[in-house]
C-alpha positions in Angstrom: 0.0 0.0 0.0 1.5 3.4 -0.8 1.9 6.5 1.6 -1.2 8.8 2.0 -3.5 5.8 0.3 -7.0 6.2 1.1 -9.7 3.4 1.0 -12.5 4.2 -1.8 -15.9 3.4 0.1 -17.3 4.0 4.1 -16.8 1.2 6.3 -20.0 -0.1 8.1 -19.6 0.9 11.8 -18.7 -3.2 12.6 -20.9 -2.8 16.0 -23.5 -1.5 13.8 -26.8 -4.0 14.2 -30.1 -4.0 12.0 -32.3 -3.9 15.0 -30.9 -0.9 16.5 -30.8 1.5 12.8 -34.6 0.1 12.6 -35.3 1.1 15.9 -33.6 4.5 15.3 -35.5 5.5 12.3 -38.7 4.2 13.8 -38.4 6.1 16.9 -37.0 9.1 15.2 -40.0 8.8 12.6 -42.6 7.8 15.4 -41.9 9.4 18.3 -40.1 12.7 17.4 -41.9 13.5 13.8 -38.7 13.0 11.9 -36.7 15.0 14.3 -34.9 15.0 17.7 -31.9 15.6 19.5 -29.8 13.0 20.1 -30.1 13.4 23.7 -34.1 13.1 23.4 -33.7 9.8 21.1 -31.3 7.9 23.6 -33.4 8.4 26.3 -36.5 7.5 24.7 -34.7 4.6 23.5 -33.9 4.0 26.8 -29.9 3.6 25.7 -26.6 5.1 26.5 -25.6 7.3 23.5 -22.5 5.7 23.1 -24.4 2.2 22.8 -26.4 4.6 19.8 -23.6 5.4 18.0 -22.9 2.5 15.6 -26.5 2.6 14.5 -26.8 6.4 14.2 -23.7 6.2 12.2 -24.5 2.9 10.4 -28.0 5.3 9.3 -26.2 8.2 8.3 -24.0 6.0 5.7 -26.9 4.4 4.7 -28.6 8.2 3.6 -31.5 7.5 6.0 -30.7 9.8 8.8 -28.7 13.6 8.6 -26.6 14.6 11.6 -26.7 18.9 12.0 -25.8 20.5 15.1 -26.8 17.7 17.5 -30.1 17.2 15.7 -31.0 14.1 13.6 -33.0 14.5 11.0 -34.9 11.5 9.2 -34.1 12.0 5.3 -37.2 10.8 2.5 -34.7 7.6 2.1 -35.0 6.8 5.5 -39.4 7.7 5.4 -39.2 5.7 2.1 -37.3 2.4 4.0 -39.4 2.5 6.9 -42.4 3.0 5.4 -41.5 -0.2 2.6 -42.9 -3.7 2.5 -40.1 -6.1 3.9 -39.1 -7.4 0.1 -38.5 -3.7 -0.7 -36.5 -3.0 2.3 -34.2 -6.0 0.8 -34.0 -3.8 -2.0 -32.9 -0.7 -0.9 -30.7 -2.4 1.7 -28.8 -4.5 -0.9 -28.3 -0.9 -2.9 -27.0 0.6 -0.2 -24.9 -1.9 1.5 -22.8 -2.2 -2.2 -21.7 1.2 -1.5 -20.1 0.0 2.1 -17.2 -1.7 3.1 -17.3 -5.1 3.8 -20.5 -5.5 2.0 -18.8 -4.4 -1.5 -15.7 -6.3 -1.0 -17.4 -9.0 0.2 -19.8 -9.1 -3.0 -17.4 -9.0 -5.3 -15.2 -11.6 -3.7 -18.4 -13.9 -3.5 -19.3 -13.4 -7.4 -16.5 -15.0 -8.7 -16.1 -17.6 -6.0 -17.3 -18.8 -2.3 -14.8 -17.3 -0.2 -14.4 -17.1 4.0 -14.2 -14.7 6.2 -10.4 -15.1 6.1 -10.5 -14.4 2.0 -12.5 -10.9 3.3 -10.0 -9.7 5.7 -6.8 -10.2 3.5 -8.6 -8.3 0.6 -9.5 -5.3 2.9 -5.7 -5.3 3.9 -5.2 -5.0 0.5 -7.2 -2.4 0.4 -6.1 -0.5 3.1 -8.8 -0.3 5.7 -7.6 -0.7 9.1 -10.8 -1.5 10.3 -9.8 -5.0 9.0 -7.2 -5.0 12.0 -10.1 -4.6 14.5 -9.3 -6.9 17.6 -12.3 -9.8 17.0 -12.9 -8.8 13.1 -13.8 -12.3 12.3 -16.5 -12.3 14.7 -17.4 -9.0 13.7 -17.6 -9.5 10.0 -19.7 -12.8 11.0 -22.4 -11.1 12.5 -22.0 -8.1 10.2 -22.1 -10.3 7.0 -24.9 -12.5 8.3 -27.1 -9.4 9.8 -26.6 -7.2 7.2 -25.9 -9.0 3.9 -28.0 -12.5 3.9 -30.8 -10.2 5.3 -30.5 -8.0 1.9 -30.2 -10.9 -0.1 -26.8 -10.3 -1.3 -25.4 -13.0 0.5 -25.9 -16.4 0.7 -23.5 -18.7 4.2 -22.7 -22.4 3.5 -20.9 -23.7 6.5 -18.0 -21.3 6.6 -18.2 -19.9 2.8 -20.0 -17.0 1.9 -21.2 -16.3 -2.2 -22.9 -13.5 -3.3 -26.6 -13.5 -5.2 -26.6 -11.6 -8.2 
């Protein structure tokens, strides 16, 4: 990797989980009429903000919420995926997530052949993104690849191999 090298795409907070962006944009949607401070959204939440900030930051890469001065805003993206039948959310999900790191890598690594979780890791190296040297990535990735990209339909797990649907 040379000096000053940059990674091309976001990486997906790893801690980020499905349940906890849904419940974001829901209670953000629901409770706050599309806006709140994140102050008011923990506590209604009943969570700590710091156990908040892998799923607000997981929505903001995702284009469903916008962070401005301590506010978060719901955008029409975010109105449009929680307001979508379940196969559409699939659909907008899988979109998104091939414009995020793993979930790119790990699609493109999975079209040509199953790979592991091993495969994943050594081609983000490559790539340079150091959240690939995460202390417990494999178990990260796991959950992130199993959460994230089986429930989009990008992925498909067979024992330890992944391979992507196109």
């Amino acid at each position: 990797m040379e000096a000053g090298f940059m990674p091309d795409l976001p990486f997906m907070p790893l801690d980020a989980r499905f349940a906890d962006v849904l419940g974001l944009i829901d209670t953000l949607a629901n409770e706050f009429k599309g806006q709140a401070d994140i102050f008011m959204i923990a506590k209604e939440m009943e969570s700590d903000i710091d156990d908040l900030m892998p799923a607000l930051n997981a929505a903001v890469y995702l284009g469903f919420v916008e962070v401005k001065g301590g506010d978060v805003k719901i955008t029409n993206e975010g109105r449009e995926f929680l307001n979508a039948k379940i196969s559409d959310r699939k659909k907008i999900l899988r979109q998104k997530l091939l414009n995020l790191e793993p979930f790119h890598t790990a699609y493109s690594l999975g079209l040509h052949k199953p790979f592991t979780i091993d495969d994943l890791i050594e081609e983000l190296n490559e790539k340079g993104y150091v959240e690939a040297r995460e202390p417990g990535i494999r178990h990260l990735l796991e959950i992130l690849l199993a959460e994230w990209g089986v429930f989009a339909g990008m992925l498909k797990k067979r024992g330890d191999m992944y391979i992507a649907i196109p």
